[in-house]
N, CA, C and O of each residue as an XYZ file, in Angstrom:
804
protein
N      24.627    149.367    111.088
C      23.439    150.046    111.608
C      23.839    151.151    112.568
O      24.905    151.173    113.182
N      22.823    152.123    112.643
C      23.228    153.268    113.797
C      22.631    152.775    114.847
O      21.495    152.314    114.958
N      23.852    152.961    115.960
C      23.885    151.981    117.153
C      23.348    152.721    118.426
O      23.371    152.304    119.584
N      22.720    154.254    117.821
C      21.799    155.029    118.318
C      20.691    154.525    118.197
O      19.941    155.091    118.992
N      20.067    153.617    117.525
C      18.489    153.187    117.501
C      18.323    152.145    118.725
O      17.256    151.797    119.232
N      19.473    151.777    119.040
C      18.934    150.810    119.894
C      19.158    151.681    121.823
O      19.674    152.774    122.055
N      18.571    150.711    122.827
C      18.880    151.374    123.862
C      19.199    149.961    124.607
O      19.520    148.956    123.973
N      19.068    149.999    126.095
C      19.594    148.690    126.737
C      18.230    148.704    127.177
O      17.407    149.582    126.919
N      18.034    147.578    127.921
C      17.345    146.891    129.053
C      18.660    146.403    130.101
O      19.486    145.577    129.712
N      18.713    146.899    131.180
C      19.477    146.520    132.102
C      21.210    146.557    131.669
O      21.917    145.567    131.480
N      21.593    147.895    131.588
C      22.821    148.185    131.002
C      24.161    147.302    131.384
O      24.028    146.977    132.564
N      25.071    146.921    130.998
C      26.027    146.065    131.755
C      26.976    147.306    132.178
O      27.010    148.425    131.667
N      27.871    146.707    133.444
C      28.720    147.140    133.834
C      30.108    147.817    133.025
O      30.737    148.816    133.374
N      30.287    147.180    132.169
C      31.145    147.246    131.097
C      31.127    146.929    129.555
O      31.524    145.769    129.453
N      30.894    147.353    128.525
C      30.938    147.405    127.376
C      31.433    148.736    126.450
O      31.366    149.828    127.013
N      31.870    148.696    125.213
C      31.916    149.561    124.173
C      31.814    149.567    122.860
O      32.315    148.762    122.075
N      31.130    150.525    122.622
C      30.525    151.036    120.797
C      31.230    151.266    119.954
O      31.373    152.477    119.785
N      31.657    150.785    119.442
C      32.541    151.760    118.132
C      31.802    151.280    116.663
O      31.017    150.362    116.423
N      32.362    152.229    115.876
C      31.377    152.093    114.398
C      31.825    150.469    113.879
O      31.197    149.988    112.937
N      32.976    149.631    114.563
C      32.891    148.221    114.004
C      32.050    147.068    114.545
O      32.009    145.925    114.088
N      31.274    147.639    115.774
C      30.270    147.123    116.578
C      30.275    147.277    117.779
O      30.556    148.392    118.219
N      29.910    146.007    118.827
C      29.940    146.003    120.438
C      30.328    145.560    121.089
O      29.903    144.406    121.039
N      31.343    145.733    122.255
C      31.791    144.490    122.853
C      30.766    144.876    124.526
O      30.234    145.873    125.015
N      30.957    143.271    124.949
C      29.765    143.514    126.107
C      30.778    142.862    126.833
O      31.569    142.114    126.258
N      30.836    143.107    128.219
C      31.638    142.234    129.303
C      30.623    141.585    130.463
O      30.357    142.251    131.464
N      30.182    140.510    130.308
C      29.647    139.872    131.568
C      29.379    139.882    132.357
O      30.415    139.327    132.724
N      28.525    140.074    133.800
C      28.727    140.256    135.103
C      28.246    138.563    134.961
O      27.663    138.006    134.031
N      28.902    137.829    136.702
C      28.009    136.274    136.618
C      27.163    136.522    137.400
O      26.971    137.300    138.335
N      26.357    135.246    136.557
C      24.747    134.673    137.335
C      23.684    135.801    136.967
O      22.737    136.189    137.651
N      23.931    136.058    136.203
C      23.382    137.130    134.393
C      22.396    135.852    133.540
O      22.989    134.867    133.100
N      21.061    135.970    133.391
C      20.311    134.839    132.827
C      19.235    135.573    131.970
O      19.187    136.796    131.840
N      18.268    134.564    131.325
C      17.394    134.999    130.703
C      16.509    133.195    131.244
O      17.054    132.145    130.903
N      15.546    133.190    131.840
C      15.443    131.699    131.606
C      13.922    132.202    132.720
O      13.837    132.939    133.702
N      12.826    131.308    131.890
C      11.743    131.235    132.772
C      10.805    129.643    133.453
O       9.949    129.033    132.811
N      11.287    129.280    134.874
C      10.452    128.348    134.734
C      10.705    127.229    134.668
O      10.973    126.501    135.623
N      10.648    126.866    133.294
C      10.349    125.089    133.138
C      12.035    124.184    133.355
O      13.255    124.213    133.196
N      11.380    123.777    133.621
C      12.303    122.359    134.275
C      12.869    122.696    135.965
O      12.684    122.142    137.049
N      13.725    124.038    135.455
C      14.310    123.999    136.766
C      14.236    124.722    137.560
O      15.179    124.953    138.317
N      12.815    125.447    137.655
C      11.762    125.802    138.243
C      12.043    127.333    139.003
O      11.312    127.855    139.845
N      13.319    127.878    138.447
C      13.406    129.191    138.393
C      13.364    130.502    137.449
O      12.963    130.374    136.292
N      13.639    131.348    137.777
C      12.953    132.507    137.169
C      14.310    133.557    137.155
O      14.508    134.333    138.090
N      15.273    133.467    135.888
C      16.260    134.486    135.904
C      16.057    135.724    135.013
O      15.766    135.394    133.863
N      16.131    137.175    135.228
C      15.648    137.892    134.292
C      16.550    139.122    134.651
O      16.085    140.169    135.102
N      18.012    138.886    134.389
C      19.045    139.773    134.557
C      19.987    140.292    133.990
O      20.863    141.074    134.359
N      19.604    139.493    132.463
C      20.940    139.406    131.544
C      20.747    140.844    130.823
O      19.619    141.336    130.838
N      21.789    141.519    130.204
C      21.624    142.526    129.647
C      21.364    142.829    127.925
O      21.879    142.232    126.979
N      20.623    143.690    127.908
C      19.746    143.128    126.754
C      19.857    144.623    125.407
O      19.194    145.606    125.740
N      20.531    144.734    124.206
C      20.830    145.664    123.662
C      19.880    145.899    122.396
O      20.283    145.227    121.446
N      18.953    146.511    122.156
C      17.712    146.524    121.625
C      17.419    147.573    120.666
O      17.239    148.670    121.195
N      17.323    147.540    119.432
C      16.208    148.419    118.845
C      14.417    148.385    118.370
O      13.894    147.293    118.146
N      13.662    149.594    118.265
C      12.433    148.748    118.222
C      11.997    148.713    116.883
O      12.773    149.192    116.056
N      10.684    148.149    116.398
C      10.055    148.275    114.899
C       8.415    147.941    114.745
O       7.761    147.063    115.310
N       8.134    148.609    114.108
C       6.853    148.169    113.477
C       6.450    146.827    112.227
O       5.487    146.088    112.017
N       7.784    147.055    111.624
C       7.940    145.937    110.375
C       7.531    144.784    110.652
O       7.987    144.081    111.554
N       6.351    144.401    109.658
C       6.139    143.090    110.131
C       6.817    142.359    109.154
O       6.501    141.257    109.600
N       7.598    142.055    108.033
C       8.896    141.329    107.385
C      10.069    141.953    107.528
O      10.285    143.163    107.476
N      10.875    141.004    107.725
C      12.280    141.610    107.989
C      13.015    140.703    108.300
O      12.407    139.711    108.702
N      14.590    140.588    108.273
C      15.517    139.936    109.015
C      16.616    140.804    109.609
O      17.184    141.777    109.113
N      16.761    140.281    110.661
C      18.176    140.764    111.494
C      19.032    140.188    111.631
O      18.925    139.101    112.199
N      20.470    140.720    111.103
C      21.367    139.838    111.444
C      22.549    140.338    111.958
O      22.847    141.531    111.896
N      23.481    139.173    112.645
C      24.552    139.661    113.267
C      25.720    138.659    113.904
O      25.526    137.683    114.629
N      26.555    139.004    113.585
C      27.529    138.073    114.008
C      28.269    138.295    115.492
O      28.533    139.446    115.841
N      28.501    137.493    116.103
C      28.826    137.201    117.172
C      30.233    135.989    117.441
O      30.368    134.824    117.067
N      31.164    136.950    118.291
C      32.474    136.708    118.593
C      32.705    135.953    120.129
O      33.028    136.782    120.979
N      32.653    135.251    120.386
C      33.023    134.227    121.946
C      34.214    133.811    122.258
O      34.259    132.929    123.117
N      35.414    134.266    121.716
C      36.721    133.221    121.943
C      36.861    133.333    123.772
O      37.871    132.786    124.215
N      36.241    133.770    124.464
C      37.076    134.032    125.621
C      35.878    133.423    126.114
O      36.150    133.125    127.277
N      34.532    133.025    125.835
C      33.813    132.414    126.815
C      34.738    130.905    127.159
O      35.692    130.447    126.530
N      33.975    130.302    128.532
C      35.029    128.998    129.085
C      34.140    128.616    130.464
O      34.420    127.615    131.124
N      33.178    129.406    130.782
C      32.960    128.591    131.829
C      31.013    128.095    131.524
O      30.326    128.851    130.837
N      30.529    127.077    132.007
C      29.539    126.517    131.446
C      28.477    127.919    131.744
O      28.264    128.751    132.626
N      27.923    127.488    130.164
C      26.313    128.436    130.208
C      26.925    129.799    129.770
O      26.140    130.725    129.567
N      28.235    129.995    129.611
C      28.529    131.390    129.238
C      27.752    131.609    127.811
O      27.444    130.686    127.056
N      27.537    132.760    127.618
C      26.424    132.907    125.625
C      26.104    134.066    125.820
O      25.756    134.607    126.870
N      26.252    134.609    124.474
C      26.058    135.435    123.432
C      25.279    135.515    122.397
O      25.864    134.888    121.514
N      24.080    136.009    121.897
C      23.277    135.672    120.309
C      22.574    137.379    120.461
O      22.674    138.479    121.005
N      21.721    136.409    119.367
C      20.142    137.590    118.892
C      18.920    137.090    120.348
O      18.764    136.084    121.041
N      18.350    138.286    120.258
C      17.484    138.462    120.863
C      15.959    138.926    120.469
O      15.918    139.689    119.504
N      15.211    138.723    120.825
C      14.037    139.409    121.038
C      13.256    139.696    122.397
O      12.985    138.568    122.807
N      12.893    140.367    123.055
C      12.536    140.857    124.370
C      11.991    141.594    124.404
O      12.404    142.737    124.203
N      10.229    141.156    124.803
C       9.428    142.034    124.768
C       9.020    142.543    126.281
O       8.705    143.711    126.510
N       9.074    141.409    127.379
C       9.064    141.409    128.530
C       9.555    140.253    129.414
O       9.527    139.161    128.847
N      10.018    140.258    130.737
C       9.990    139.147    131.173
C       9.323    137.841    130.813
O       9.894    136.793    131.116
N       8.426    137.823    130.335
C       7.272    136.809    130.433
C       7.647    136.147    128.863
O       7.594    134.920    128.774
N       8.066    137.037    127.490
C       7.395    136.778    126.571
C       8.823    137.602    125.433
O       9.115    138.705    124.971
N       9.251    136.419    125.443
C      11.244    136.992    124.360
C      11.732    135.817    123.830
O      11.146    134.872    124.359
N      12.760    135.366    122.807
C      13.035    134.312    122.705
C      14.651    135.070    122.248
O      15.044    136.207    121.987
N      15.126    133.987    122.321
C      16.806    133.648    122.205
C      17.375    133.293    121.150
O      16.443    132.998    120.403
N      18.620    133.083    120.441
C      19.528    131.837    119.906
C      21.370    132.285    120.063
O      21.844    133.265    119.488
N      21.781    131.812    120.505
C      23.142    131.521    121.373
C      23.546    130.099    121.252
O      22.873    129.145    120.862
N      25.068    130.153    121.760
C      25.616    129.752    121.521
C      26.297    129.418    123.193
O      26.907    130.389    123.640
N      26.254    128.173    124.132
C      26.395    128.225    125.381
C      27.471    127.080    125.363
O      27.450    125.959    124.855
N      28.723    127.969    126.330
C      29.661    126.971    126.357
C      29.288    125.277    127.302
O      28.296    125.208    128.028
N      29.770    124.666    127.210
C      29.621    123.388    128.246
C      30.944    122.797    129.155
O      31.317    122.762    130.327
N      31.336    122.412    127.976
C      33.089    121.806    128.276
C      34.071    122.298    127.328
O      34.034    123.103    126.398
N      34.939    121.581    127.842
C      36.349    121.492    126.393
C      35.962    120.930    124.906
O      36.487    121.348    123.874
N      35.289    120.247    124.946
C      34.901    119.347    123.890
C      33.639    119.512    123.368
O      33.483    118.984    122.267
N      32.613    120.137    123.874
C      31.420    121.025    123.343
C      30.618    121.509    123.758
O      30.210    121.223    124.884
N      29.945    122.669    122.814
C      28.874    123.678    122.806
C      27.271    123.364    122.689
O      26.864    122.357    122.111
N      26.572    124.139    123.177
C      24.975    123.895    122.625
C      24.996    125.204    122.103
O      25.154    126.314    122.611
N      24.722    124.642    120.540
C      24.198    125.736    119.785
C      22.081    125.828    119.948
O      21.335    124.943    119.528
N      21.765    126.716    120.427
C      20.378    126.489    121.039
C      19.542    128.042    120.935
O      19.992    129.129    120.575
N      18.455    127.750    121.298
C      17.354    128.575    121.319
C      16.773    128.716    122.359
O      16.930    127.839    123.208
N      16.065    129.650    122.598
C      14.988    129.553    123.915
C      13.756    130.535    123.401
O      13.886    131.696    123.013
N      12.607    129.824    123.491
C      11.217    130.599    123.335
C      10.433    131.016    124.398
O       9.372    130.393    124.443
N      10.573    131.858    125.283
C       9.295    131.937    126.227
C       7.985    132.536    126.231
O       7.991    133.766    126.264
N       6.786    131.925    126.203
C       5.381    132.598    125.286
C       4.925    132.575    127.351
O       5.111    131.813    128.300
N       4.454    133.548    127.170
C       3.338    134.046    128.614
C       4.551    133.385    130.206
O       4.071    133.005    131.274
N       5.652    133.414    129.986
C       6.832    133.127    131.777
C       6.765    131.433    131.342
O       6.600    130.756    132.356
N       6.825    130.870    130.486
C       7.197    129.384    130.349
C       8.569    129.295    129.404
O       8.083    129.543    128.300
N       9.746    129.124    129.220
C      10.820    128.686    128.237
C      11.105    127.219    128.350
O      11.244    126.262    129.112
N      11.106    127.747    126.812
C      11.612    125.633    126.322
C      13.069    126.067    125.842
O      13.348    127.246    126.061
N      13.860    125.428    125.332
C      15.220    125.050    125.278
C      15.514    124.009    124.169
O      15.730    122.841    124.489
N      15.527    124.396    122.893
C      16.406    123.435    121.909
C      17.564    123.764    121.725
O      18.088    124.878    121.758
N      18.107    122.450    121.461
C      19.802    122.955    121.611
C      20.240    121.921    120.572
O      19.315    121.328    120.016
N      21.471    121.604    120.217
C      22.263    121.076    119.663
C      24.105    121.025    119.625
O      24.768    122.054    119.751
N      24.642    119.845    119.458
C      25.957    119.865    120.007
C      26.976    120.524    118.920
O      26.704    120.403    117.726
N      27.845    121.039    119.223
C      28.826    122.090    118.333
C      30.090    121.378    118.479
O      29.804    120.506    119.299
N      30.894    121.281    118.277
C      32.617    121.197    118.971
C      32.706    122.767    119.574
O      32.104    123.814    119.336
N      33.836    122.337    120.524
C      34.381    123.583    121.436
C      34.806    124.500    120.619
O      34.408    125.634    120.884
N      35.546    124.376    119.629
C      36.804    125.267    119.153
C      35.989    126.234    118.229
O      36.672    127.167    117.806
N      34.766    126.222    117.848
C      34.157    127.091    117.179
C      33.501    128.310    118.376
O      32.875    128.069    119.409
N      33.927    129.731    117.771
C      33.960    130.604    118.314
C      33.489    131.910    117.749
O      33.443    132.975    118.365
N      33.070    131.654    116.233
C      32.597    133.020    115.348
C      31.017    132.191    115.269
O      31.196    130.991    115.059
N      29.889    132.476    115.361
C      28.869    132.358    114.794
C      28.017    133.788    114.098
O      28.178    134.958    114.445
N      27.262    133.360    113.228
C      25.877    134.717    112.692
C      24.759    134.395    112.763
O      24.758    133.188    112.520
N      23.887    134.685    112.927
C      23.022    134.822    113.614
C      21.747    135.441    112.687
O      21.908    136.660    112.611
N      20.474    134.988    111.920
C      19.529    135.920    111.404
C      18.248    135.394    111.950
O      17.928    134.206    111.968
N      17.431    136.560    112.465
C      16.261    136.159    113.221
C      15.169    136.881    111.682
O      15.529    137.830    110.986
N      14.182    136.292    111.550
C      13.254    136.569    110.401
C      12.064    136.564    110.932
O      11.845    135.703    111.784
N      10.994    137.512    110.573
C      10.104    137.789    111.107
C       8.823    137.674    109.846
O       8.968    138.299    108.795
N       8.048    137.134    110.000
C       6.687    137.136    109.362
C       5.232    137.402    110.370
O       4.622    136.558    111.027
N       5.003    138.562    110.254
C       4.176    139.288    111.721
C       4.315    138.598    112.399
O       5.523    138.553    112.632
N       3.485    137.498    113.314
C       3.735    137.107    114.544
C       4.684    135.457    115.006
O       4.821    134.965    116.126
N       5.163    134.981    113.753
C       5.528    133.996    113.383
C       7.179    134.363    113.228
O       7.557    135.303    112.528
N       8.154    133.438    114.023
C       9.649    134.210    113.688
C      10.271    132.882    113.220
O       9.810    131.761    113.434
N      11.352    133.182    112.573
C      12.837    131.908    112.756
C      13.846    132.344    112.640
O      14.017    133.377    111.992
N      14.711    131.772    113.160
C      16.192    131.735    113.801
C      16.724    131.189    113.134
O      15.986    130.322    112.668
N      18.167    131.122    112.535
C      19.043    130.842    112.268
C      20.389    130.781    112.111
O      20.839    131.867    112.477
N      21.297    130.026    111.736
C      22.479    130.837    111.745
C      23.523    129.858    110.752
O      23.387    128.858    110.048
N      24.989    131.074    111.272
C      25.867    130.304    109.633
C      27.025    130.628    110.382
O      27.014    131.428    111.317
N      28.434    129.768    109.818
C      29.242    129.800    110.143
C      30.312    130.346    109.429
O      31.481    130.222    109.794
N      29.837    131.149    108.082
C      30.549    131.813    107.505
C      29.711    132.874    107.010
O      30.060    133.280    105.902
N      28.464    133.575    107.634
C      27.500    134.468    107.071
C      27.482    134.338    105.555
O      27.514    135.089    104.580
N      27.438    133.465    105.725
C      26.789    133.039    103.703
C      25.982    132.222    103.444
O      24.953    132.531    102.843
N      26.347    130.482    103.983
C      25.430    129.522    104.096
C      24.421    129.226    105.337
O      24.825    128.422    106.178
N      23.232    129.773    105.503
C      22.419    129.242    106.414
C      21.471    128.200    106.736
O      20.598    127.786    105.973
N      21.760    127.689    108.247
C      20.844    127.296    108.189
C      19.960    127.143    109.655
O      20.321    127.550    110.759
N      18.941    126.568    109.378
C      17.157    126.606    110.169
C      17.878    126.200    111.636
O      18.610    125.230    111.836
N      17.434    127.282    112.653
C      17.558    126.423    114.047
C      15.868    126.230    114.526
O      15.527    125.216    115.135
N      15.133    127.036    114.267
C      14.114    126.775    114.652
C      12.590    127.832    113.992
O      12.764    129.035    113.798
N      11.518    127.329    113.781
C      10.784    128.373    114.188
C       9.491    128.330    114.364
O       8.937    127.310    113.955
N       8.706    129.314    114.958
C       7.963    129.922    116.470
C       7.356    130.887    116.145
O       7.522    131.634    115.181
N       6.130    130.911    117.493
C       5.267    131.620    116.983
C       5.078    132.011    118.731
O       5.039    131.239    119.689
N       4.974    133.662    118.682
C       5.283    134.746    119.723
C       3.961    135.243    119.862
O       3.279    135.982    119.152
N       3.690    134.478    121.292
C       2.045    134.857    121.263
C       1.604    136.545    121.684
O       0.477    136.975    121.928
N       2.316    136.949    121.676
C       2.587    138.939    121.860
C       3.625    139.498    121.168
O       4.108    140.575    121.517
N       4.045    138.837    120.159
C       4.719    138.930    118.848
C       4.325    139.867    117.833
O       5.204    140.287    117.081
N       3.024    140.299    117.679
C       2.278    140.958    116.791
C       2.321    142.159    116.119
O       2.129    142.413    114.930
N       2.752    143.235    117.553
C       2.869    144.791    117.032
C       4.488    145.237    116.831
O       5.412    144.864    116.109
N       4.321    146.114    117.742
C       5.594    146.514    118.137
C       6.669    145.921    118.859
O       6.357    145.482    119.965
N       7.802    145.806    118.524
C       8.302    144.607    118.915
C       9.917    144.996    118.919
O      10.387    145.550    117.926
N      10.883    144.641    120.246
C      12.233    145.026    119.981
C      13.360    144.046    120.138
O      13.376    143.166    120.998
N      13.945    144.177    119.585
C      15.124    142.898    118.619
C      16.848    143.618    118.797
O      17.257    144.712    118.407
N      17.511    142.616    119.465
C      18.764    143.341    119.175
C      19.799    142.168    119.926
O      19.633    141.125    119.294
N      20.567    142.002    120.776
C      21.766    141.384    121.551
C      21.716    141.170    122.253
O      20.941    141.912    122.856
N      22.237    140.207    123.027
C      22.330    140.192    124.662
C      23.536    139.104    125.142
O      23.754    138.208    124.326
N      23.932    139.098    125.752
C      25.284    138.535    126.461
C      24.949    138.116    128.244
O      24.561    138.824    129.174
N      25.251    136.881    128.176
C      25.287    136.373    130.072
C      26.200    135.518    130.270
O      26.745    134.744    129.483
N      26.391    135.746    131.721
C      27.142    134.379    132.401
C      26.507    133.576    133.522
O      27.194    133.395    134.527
N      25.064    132.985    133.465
C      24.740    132.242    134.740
C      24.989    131.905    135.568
O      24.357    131.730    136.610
N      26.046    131.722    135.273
C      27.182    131.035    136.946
C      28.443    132.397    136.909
O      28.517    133.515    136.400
N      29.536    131.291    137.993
C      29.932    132.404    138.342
C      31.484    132.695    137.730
O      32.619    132.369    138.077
N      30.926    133.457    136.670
C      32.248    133.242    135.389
C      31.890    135.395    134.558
O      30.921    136.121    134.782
N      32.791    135.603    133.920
C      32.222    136.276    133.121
C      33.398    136.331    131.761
O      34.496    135.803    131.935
N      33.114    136.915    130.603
C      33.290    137.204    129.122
C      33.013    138.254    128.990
O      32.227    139.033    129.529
N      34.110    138.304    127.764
C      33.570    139.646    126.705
C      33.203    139.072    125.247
O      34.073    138.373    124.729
N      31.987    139.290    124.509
C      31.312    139.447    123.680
C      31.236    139.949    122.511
O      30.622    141.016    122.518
N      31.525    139.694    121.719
C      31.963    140.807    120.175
C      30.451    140.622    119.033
O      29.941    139.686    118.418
N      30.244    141.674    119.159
C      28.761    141.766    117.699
C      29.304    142.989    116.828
O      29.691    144.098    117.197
N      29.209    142.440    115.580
C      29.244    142.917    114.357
C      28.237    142.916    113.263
O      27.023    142.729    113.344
N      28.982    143.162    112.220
C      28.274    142.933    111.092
C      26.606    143.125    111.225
O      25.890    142.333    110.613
N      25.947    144.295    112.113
C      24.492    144.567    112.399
C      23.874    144.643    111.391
O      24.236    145.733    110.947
N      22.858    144.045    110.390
C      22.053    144.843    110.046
C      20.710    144.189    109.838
O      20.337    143.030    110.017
N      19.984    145.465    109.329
C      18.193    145.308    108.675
C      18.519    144.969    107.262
O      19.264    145.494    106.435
N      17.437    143.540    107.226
C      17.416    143.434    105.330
C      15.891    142.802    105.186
O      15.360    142.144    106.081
N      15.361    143.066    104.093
C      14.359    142.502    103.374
C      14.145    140.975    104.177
O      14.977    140.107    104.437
N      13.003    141.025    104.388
C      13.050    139.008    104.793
C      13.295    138.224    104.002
O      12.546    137.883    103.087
N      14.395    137.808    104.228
C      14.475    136.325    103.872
C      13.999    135.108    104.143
O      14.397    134.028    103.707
N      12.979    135.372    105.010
C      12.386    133.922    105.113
C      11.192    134.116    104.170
O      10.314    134.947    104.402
N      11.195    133.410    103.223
C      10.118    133.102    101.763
C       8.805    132.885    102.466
O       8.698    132.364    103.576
N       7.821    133.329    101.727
C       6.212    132.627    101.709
C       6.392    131.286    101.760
O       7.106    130.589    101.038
N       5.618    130.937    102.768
C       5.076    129.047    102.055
C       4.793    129.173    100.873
O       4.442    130.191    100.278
N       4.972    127.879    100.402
C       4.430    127.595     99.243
C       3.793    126.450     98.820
O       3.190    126.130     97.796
N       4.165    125.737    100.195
C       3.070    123.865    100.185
C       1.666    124.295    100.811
O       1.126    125.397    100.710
N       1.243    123.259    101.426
C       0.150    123.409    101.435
C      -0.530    124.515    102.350
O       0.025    124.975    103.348
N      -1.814    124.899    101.898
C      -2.317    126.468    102.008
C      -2.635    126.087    103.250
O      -2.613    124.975    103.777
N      -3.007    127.405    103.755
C      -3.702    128.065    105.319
C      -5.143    126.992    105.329
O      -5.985    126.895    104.436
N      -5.101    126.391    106.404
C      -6.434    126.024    107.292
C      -7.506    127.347    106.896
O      -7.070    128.492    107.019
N      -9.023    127.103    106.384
C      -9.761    127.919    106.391
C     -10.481    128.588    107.774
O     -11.010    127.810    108.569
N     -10.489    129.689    107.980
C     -11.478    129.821    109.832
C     -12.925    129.449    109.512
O     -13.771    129.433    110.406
């Protein structure tokens, strides 16, 4: 993709473009997180974005971590429409021994948090976010071929215009560099239902 369509939200200190993708370098205590549970409000992480009208589509992109190591360090896809109202999927270190491969949805300054356990030593993930107007899902693969479902959600300011792209943090007090590749726009792949029909209004 031309890496002119996109712009930042909150530029990082250090990163670079080249036509094989992006590398991002960390600053710590860099977050995206609203609210629930632990009753703060982080909105600092840096955020690499293009925008669209399309209401089908998928984005995808692979993402490089070998050097994350200290807990909560992550890298994924994004969506970010505002503080209040963006969702996530990353990949957050913990320990030696494992990862939460996870999501975060925040609809109106509330985020929830699904996650799931990885082993440590995995360090390449991809990443495709799919869009059906206001309705999204996430996913990802470990060899950009076979995917599969992490989650999906429905973006209550999801509707119009809407911007989608990268983002990289270190919550605590650690930082990484970040590798995204393989960018692009394709046809949606997430299929029509096909079980049972729409509730009538």
């Amino acid at each position: 993709m031309d890496m002119n369509q996109f712009t930042w939200t909150r530029e990082p200190a250090a990163y670079e473009i080249t036509e094989g993708g992006i590398s991002v370098t960390t600053a710590p205590h860099t977050d995206l997180w609203q609210r629930t549970y632990y009753h703060f409000r982080n909105d600092n992480a840096p955020v690499f974005q293009m925008e669209t009208e399309e209401k089908y589509f998928s984005f995808v992109v692979k993402t490089s971590f070998r050097e994350s190591h200290h807990r909560f360090d992550q890298c994924g896809v994004v969506m970010y429409l505002d503080s209040d109202n963006w969702l996530k999927g990353s990949v957050e270190y913990e320990n030696e021994e494992f990862q939460h491969l996870g999501s975060v949805v925040t609809n109106h300054g509330w985020s929830d948090w699904a996650t799931t356990e990885i082993p440590a030593d995995i360090s390449e993930v991809w990443y495709r976010l799919s869009r059906r107007e206001d309705d999204y899902r996430i996913e990802y693969s470990e060899d950009g071929c076979r995917w599969k479902q992490m989650r999906i959600c429905h973006m209550h300011e999801g509707a119009g215009r809407i911007r989608l792209g990268i983002y990289a943090c270190s919550p605590e007090d650690s930082s990484f560099t970040a590798h995204f590749s393989d960018i692009e726009m394709t046809e949606c792949a997430w299929q029509a239902h096909d079980g049972q029909a729409p509730d009538e209004d």
